[in-house]
C-alpha positions in Angstrom: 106.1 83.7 86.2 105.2 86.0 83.3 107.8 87.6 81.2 107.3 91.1 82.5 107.6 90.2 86.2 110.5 88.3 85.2 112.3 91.4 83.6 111.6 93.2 86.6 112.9 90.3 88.5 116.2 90.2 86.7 116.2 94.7 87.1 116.2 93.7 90.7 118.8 91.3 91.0 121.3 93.0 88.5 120.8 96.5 90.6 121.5 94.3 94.0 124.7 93.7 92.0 125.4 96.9 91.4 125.0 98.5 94.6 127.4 95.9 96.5 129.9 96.8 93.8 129.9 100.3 94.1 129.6 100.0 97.6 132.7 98.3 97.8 134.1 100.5 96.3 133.0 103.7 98.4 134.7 101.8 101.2 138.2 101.2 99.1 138.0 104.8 98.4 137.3 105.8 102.2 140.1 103.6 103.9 143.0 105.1 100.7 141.9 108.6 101.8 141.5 109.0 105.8 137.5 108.5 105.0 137.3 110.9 102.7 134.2 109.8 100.1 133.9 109.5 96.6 131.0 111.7 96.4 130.4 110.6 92.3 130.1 107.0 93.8 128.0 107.9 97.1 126.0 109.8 94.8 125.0 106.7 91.9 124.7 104.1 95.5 121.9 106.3 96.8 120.3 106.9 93.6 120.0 103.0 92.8 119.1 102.7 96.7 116.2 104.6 96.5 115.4 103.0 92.3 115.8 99.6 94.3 113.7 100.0 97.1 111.2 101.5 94.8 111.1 98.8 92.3 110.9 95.9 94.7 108.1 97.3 96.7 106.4 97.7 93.2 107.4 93.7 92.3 106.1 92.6 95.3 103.2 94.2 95.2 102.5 92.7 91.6 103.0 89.4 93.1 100.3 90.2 95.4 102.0 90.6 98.6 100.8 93.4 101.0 102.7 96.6 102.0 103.1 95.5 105.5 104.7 92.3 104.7 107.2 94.2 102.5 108.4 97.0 104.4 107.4 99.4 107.7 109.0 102.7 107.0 108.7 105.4 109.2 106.8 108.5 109.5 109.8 110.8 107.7 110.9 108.0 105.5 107.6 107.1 103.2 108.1 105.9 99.8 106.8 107.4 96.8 103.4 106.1 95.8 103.6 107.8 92.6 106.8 106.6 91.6 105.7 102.8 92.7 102.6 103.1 90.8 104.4 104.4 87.4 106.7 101.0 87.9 103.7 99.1 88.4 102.3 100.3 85.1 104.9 99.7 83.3 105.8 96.2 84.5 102.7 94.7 84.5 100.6 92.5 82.3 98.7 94.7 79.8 95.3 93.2 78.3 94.9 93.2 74.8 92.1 95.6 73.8 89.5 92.7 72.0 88.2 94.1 68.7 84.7 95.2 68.7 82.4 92.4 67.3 80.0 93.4 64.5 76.5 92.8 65.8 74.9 90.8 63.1 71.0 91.8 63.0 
């Protein structure tokens, strides 16, 4: 696996992490006060929600599997293609530009 899908890899499993943890703790928050949320903590678990879902349909799609093996969203819950596309930019492998030869006459 190259390094860059590996970074992206490690994003993914790290954020995973994250949103168990603080959904954990949206729940400890709801049973201490009769349900009432923690809106700071619903807030940042939807954010990295959305970041997640974002990011793995980008990683899959590097590793060359199709958008109907990864997901089927419906009609009012489409991801963002722009926002997939600007992580697959980022995380994938860039070619080096070659240097122009001199053309020797």
């Amino acid at each position: 696996m190259n390094p860059t899908t590996q970074k992206l890899k490690q994003w993914l499993k790290d954020t995973a992490v994250a949103i168990r943890t603080i959904h954990a703790e949206i729940k400890d928050h709801q049973r201490a006060n009769n349900g009432a949320h923690g809106w700071d903590n619903l807030s940042k678990w939807n954010r990295l929600r959305h970041d997640y879902r974002h990011h793995h349909i980008a990683y899959s799609e590097l590793r060359g599997y199709s958008r109907q093996e990864i997901e089927r969203p419906k009609k009012d819950n489409l991801p963002n293609e722009s926002y997939i596309q600007q992580i697959k930019d980022e995380y994938s492998i860039k070619e080096p530009i070659a240097a122009p030869q001199e053309i020797v006459a």
